[in-house]
VOMI-691211 format. One record per residue (C-alpha): residue in three letters; x, y, z. Coordinates in nm, 2 decimals, padded with zeros to 4 digits, always signed. Example, Ala and Ser with C-alpha at 12.3 -4.5 7.8 and 13.67 -1.06 7.14 Angstrom:
<rs>
("ALA"; (+01.23; -00.45; +00.78))
("SER"; (+01.37; -00.11; +00.71))
</rs>
This chain:
<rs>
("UNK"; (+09.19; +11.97; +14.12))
("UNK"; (+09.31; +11.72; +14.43))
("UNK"; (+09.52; +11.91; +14.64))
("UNK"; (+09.88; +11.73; +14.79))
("UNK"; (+10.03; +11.77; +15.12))
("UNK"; (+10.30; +12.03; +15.03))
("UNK"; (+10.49; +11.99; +15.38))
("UNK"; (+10.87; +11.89; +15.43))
("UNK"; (+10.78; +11.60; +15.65))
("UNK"; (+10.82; +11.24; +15.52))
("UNK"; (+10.47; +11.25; +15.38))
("UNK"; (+10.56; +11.48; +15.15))
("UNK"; (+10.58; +11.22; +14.88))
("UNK"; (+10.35; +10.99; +14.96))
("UNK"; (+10.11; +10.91; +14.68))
("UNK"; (+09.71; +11.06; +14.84))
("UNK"; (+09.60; +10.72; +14.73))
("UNK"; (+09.83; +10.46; +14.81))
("UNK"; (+09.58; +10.17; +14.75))
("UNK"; (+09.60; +10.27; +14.40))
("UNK"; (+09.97; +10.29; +14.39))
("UNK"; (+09.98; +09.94; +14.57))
("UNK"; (+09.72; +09.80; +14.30))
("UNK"; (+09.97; +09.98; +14.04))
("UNK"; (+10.22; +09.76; +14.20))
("UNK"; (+10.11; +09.42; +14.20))
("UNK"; (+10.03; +09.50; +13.83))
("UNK"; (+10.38; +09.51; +13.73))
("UNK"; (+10.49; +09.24; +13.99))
("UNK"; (+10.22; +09.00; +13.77))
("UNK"; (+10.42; +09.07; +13.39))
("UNK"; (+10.25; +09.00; +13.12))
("UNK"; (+10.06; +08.71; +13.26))
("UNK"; (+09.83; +08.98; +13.46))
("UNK"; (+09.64; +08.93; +13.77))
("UNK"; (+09.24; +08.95; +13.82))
("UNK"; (+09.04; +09.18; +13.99))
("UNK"; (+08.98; +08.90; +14.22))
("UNK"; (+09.32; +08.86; +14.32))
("UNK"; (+09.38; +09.21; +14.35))
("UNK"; (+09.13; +09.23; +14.61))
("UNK"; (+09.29; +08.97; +14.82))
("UNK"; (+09.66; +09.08; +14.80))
("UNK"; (+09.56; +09.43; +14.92))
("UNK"; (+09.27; +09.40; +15.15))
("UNK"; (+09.06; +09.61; +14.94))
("UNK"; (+08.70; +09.53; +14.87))
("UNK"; (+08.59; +09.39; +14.53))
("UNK"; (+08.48; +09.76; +14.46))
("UNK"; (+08.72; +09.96; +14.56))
("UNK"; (+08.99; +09.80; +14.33))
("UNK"; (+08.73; +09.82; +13.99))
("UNK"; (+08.69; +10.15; +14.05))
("UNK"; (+09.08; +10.15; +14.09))
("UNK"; (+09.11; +09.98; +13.79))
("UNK"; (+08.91; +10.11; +13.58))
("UNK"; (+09.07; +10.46; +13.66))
("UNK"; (+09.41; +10.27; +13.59))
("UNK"; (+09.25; +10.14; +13.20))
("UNK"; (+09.09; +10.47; +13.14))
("UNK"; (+09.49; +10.69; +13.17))
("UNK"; (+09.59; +10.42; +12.95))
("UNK"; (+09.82; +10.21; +13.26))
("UNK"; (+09.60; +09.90; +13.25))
("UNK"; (+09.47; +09.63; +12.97))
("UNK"; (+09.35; +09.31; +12.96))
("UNK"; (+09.54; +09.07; +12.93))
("UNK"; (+09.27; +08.78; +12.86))
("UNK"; (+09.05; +08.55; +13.07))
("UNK"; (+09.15; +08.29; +13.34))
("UNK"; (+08.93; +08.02; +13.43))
("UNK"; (+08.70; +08.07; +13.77))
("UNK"; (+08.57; +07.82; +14.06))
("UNK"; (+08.22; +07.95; +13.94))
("UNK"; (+08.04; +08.21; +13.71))
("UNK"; (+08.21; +08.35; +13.42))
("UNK"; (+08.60; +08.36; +13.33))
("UNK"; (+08.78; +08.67; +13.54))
("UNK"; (+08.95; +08.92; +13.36))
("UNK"; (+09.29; +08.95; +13.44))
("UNK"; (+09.46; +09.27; +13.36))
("UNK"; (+09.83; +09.35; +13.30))
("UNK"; (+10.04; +09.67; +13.35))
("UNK"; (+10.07; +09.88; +13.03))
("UNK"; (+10.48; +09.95; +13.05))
("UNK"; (+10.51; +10.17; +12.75))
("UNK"; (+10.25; +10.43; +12.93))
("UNK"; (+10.52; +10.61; +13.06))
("UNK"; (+10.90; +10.67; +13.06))
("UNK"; (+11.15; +10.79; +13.26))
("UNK"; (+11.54; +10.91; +13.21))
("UNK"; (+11.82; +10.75; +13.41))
("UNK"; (+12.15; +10.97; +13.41))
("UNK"; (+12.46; +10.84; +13.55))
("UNK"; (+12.73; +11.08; +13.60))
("UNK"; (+13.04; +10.95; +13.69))
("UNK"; (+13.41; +11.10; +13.73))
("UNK"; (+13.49; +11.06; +13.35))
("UNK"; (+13.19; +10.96; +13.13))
("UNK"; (+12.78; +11.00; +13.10))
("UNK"; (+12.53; +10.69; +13.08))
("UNK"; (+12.15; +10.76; +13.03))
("UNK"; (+11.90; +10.51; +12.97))
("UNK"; (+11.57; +10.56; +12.90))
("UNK"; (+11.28; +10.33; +13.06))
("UNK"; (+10.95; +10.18; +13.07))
("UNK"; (+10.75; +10.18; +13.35))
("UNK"; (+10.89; +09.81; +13.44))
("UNK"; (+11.24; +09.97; +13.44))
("UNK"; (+11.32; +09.75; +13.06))
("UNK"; (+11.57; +09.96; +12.88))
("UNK"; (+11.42; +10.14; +12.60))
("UNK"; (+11.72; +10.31; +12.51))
("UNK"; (+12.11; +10.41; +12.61))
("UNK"; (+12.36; +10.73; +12.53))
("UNK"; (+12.72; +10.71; +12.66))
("UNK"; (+12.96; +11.02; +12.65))
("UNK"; (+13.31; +11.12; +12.76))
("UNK"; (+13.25; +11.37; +13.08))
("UNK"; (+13.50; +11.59; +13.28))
("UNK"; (+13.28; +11.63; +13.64))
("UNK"; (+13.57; +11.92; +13.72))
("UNK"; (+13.45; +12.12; +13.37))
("UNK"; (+13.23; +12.30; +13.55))
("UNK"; (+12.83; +12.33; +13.61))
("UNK"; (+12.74; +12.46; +13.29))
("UNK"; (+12.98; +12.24; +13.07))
("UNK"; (+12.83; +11.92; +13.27))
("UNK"; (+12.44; +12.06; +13.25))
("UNK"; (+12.44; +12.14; +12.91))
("UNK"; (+12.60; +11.82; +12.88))
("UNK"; (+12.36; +11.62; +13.05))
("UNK"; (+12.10; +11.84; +12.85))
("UNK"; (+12.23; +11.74; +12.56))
("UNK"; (+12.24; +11.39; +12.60))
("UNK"; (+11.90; +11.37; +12.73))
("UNK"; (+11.73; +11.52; +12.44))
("UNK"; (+11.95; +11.34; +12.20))
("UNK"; (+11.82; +10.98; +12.39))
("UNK"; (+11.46; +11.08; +12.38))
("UNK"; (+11.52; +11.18; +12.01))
("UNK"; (+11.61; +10.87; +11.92))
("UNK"; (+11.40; +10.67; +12.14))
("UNK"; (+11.09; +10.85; +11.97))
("UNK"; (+11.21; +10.96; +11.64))
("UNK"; (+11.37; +11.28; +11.49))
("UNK"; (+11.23; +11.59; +11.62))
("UNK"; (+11.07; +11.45; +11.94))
("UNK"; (+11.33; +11.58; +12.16))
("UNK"; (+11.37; +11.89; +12.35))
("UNK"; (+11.00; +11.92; +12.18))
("UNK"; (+10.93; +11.64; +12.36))
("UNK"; (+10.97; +11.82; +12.73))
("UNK"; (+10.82; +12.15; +12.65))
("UNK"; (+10.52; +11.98; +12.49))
("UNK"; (+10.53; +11.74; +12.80))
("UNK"; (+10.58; +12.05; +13.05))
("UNK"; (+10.27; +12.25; +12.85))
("UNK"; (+10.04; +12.00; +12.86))
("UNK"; (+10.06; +11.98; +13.22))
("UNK"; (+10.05; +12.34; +13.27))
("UNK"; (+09.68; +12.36; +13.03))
("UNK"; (+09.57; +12.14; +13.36))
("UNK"; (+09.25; +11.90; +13.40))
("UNK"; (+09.02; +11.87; +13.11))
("UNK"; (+09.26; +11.98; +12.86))
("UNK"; (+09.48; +11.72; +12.82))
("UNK"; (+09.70; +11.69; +13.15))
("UNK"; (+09.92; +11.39; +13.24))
("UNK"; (+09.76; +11.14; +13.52))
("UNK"; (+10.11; +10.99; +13.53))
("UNK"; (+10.33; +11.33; +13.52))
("UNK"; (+10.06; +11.50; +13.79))
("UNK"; (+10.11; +11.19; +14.00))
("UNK"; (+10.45; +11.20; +13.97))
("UNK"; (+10.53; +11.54; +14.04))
("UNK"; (+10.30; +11.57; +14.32))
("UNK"; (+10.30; +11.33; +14.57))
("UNK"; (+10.59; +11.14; +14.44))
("UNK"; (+10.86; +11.43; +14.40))
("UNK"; (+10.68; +11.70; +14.65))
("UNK"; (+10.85; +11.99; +14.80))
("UNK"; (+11.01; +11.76; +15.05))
("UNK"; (+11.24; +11.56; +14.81))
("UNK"; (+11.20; +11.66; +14.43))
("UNK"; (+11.04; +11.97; +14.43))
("UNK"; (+11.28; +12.09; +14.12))
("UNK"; (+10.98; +12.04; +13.86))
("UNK"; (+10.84; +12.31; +13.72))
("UNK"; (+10.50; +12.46; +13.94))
("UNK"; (+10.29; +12.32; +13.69))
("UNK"; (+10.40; +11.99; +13.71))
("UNK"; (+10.29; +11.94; +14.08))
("UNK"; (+09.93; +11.90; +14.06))
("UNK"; (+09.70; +11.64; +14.14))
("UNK"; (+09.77; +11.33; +14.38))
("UNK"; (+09.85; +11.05; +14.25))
("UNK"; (+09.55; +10.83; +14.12))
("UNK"; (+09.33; +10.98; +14.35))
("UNK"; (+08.96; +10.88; +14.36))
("UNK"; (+08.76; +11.15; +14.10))
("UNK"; (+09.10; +11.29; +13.95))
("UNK"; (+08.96; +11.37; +13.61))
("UNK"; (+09.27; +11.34; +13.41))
("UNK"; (+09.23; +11.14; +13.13))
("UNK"; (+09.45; +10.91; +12.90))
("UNK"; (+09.83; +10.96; +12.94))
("UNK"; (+09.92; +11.27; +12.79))
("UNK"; (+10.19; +11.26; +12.51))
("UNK"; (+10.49; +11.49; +12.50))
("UNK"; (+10.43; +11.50; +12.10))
("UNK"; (+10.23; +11.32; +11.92))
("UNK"; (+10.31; +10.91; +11.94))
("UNK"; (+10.55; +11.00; +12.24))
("UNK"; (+10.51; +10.84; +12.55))
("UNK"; (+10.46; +11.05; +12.85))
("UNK"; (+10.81; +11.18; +12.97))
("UNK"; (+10.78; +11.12; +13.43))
("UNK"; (+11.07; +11.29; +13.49))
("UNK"; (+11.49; +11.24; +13.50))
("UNK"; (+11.66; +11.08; +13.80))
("UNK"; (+12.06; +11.15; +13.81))
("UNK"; (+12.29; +10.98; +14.01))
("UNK"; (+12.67; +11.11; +14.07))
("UNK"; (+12.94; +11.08; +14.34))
("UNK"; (+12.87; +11.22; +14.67))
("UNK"; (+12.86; +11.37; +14.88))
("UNK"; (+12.54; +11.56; +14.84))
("UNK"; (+12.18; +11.63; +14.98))
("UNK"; (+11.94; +11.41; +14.84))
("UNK"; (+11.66; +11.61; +15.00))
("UNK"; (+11.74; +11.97; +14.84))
("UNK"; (+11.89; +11.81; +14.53))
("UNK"; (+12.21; +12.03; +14.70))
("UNK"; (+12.61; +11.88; +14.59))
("UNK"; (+12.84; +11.89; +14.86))
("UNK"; (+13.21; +11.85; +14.84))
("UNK"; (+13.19; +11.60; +14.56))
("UNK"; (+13.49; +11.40; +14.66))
("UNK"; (+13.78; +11.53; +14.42))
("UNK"; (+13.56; +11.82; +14.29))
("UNK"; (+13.50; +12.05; +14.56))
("UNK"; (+13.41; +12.37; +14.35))
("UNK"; (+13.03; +12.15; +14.32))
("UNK"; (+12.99; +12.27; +14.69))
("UNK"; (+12.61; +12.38; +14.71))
("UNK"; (+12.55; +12.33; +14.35))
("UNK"; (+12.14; +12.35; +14.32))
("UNK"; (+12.21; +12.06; +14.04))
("UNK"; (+11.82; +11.93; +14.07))
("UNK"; (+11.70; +12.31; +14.00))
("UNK"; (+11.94; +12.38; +13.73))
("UNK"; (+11.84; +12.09; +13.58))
("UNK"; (+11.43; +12.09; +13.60))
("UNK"; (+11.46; +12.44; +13.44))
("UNK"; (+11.65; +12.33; +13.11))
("UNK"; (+11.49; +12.00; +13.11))
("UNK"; (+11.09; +12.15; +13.20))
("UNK"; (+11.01; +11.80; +13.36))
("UNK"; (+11.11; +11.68; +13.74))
("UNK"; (+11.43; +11.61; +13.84))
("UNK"; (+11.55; +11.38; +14.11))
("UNK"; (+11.91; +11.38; +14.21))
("UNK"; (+12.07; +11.10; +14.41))
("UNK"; (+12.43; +10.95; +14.53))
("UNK"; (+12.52; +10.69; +14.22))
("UNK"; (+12.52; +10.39; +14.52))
("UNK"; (+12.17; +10.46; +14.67))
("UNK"; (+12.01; +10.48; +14.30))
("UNK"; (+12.17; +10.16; +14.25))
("UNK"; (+12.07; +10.02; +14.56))
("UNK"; (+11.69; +10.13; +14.47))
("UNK"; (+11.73; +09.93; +14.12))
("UNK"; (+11.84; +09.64; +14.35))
("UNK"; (+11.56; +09.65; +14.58))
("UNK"; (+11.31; +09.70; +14.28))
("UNK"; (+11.48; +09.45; +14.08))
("UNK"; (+11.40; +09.19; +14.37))
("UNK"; (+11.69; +09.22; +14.60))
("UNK"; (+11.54; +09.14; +14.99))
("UNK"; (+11.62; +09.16; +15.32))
("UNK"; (+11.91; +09.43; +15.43))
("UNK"; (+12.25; +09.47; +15.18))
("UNK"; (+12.52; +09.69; +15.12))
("UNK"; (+12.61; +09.73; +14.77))
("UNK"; (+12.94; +09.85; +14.76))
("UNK"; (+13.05; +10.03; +14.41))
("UNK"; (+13.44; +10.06; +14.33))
("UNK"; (+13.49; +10.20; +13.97))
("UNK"; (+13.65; +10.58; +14.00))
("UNK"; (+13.60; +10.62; +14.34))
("UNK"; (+13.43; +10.41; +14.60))
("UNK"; (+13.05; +10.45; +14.81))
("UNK"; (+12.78; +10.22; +14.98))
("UNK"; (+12.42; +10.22; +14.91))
("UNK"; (+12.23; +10.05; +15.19))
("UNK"; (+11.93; +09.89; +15.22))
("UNK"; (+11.74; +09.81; +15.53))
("UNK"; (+11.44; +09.56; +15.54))
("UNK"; (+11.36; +09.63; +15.13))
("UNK"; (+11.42; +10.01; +15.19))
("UNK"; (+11.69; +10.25; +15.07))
("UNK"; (+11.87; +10.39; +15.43))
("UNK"; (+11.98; +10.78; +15.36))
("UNK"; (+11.98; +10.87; +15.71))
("UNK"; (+11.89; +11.18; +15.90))
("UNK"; (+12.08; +11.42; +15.65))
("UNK"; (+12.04; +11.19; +15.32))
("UNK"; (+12.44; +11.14; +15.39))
("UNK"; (+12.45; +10.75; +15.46))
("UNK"; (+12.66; +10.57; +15.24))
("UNK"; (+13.07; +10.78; +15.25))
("UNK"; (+13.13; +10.41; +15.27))
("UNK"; (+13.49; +10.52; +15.08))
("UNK"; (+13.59; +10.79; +15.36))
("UNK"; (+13.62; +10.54; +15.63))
("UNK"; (+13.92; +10.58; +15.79))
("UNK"; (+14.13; +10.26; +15.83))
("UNK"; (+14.56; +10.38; +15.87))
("UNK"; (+14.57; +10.68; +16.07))
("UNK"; (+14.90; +10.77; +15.89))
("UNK"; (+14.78; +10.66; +15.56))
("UNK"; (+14.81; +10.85; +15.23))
("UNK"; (+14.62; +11.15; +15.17))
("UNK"; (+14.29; +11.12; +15.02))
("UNK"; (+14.08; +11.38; +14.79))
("UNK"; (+13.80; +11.41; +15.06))
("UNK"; (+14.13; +11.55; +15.29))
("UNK"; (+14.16; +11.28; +15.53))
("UNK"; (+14.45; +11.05; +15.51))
("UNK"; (+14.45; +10.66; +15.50))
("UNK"; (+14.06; +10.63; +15.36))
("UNK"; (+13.92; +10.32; +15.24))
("UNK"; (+13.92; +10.48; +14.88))
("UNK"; (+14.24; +10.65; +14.89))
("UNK"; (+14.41; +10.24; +15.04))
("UNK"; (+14.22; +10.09; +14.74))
("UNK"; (+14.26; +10.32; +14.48))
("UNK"; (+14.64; +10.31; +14.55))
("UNK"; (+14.64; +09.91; +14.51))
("UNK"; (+14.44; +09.90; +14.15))
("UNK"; (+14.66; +10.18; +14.04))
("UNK"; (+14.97; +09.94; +14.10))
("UNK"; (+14.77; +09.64; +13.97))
("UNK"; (+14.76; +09.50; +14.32))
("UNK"; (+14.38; +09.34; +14.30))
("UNK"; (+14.46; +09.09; +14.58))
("UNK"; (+14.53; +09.42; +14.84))
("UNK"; (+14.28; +09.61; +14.69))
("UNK"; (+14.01; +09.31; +14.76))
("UNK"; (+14.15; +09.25; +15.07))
("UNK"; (+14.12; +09.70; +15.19))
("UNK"; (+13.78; +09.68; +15.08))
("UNK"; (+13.67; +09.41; +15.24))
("UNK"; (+13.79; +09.51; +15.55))
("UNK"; (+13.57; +09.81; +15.50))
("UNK"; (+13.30; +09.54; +15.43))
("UNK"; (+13.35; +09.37; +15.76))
("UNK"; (+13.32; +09.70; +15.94))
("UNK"; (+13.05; +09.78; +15.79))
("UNK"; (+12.88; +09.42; +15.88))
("UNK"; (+12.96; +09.39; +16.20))
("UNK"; (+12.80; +09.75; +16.25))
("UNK"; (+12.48; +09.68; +16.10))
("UNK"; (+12.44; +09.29; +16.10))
("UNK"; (+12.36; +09.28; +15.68))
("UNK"; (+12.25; +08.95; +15.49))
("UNK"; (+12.47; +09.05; +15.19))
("UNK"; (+12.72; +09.20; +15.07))
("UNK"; (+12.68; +09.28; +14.64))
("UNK"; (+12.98; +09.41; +14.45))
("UNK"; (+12.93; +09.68; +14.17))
("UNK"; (+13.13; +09.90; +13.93))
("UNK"; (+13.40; +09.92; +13.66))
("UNK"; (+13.67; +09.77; +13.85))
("UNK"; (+13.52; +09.50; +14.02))
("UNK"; (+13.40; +09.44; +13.64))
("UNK"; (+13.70; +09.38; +13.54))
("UNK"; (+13.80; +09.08; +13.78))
("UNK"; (+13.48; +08.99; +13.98))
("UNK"; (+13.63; +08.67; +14.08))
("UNK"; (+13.89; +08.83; +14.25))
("UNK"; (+13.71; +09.06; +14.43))
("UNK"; (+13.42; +08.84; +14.54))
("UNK"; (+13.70; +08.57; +14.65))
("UNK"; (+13.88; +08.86; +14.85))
("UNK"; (+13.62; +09.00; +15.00))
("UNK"; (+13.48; +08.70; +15.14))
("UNK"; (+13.81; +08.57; +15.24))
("UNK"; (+13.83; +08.88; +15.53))
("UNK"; (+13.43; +08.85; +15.62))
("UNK"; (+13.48; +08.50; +15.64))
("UNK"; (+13.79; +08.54; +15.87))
("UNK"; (+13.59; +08.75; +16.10))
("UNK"; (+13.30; +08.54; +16.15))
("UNK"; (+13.57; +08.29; +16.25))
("UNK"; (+13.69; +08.52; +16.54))
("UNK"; (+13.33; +08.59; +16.63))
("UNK"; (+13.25; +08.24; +16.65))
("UNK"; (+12.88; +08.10; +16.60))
("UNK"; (+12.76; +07.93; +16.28))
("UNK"; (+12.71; +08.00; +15.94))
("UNK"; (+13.00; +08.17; +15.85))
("UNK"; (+13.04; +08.50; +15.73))
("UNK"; (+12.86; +08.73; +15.55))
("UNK"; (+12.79; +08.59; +15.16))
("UNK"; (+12.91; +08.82; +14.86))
("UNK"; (+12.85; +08.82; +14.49))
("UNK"; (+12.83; +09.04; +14.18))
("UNK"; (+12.52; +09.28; +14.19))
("UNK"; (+12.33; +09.19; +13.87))
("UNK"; (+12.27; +09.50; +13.62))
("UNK"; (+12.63; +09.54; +13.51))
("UNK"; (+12.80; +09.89; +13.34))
("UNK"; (+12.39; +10.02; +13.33))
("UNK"; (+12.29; +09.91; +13.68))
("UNK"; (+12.33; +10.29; +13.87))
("UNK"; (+12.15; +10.45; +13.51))
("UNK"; (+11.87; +10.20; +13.54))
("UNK"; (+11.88; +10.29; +13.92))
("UNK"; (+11.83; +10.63; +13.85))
("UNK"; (+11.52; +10.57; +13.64))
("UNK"; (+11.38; +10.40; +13.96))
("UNK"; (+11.39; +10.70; +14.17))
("UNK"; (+11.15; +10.86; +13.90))
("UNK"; (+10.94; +10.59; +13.90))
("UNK"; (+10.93; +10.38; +14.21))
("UNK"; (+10.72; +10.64; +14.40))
("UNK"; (+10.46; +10.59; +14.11))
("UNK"; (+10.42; +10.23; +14.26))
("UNK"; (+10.46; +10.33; +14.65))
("UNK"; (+10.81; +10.30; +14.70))
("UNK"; (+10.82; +10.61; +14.94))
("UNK"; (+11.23; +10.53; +14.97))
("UNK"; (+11.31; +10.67; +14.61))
</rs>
């Protein structure tokens, strides 16, 4: 069996063959119009032989097809192939302060299926992981019949454990190796952590199926209110729920679940989804629903920083005699805004947070500025209008051209930080090394 680089440093989830990850990729980028061989070649800077031999390691664990012929210069048609979406899933759980989302997805991130449930975050850790437990099973039940869910992880978990040659999972060996490592997502089971991903000779065959008909289960991604360390899958404070400090939530919940677990601030994992979904250049997507958090990205890239902590957009500081807020500072971002939706003050409350906003451009110089979350939900116009009104006022004072920094509704609505969730299962799959 391939072996995987089982340090702590950044490698640590790095697929062993990235080419094939990259070639994985441009596979999903094409749809279901597929891409040749051909082209493959010339996107990657792989040689003509290199990427068959990918490929046909891609078609043989079920994750490529044809998708037909396409007409040539010279010589016969090419074959173009297409990814194969329903190869694998993955489980996106949002928890926020009051209720549960979880989405299940296919390898292009297309919803599959969705559960929603009250939740109390303050309940405790075994009310909210037997919740979560609970909901998980009961999507994947109905996603893939009666019957097929908490069979479906053990099954999943076993058939990874039997190992190469009797039925293990290129796609769950791939993922819990390189992509979740010891580094960042090491909360799978031992068994789960096998070969690299799609590494040349890897001798695992077709995807294996949790039960029978049941697409291969990757893993669950969860994303909740921070703070928390991304790296250990460690809660902090959770701002308003301190009794989560140093809550192993990513452990407690590979061992009910049996399949990897990655754990996440609810802004980066909706971040991710943006930059997946086709988002570019450098943003700050800025959520404001029960509390309030950044998720940055930098050049196409989610930014955690040195301690996975980036983001406490909320706990800014901005009146040093302000009113007390949950994190125990006074006069926080969240704490000013909260205070003005409470009294049904939208104007003020667009006008706090986007004086966070212009702090936060004129610190790192973003493109964009996307709005997310219940509240701004509820009157986007007033937020985006509000919000630009203060980063416009600044790049007055600044002077130059252009004005300020533009701002808009993130696309993905009430499932966007769920579906973002799925993507930190599944972007490492396709070389996104920032999930």
């Amino acid at each position: 069996m391939v072996g995987v680089n089982r340090t702590n440093g950044p490698g640590a989830r790095t697929p062993r063959s990235p080419s094939a990850a990259r070639v994985l990729d441009l596979l999903r980028a094409a749809g279901t119009e597929g891409i040749s061989r051909l082209e493959l070649a010339e996107r990657t800077g792989l040689t003509p032989q290199a990427v068959s031999k990918i490929t046909a390691r891609l078609r043989a664990d079920g994750l490529a097809a044809e998708a037909g012929h396409r007409a040539s210069t010279g010589g016969k048609p090419r074959t173009v192939l297409r990814l194969v979406p329903e190869a694998g899933h993955a489980v996106g759980v949002h928890l926020d302060r009051d209720e549960l989302r979880a989405v299940l997805v296919d390898l292009t991130g297309t919803v599959a299926g969705e559960r929603r449930a009250p939740l109390d975050l303050g309940a405790g850790a075994e009310a909210v992981v037997t919740g979560v437990v609970r909901e998980v099973e009961a999507l994947v039940a109905s996603a893939f019949g009666e019957g097929r869910g908490a069979s479906a992880f053990g099954e999943a978990r076993g058939a990874s454990a039997l190992g190469e040659g009797r039925g293990a999972s290129a796609l769950r060996e791939a993922r819990g190796a390189s992509a979740l490592g010891e580094a960042r997502g090491a909360g799978a089971p031992e068994e789960v952590q096998g070969a690299g991903v799609l590494e040349e000779g890897q001798g695992a065959g077709a995807v294996a199926r949790g039960v029978a008909g049941a697409p291969a289960l990757l893993g669950v991604g969860v994303a909740l209110p921070g703070p928390l360390d991304h790296a250990r899958g460690v809660l902090h404070r959770v701002t308003g729920f301190p009794e989560w400090d140093g809550f192993p939530l990513r452990d407690a919940l590979a061992r009910r679940l049996g399949v990897p677990v990655v754990v996440d601030k609810d802004t980066n994992a909706a971040a991710l989804g943006l930059a997946v979904g086709g988002e570019r250049g450098s943003f700050a997507y800025l959520h404001l629903g029960t509390g309030l958090g950044a998720g940055l990205v930098f050049g196409g890239s989610v930014y955690r920083g040195a301690r996975t902590g980036a983001g406490e957009f909320g706990h800014q500081v901005i009146q040093l005699d302000g009113p007390p807020c949950p994190c125990g500072a006074r006069g926080c971002v969240e704490a000013l805004c909260l205070a003005a939706v409470a009294r049904g003050d939208l104007a003020e409350a667009a006008r706090v947070l986007g004086a966070g906003a212009a702090n936060l451009a004129g610190l790192l110089d973003i493109d964009l500025v996307l709005l997310g979350g219940r509240t701004v939900a509820g009157a986007p116009g007033a937020f985006v209008r509000g919000v630009g009104a203060v980063l416009d006022a600044r790049a007055r004072r600044e002077g130059g051209h252009g004005g300020g920094v533009p701002v808009r509704v993130a696309p993905g609505g009430a499932r966007a930080i769920a579906q973002g969730a799925g993507q930190l299962v599944l972007a490492p799959l396709f070389g996104r090394g920032d999930a």
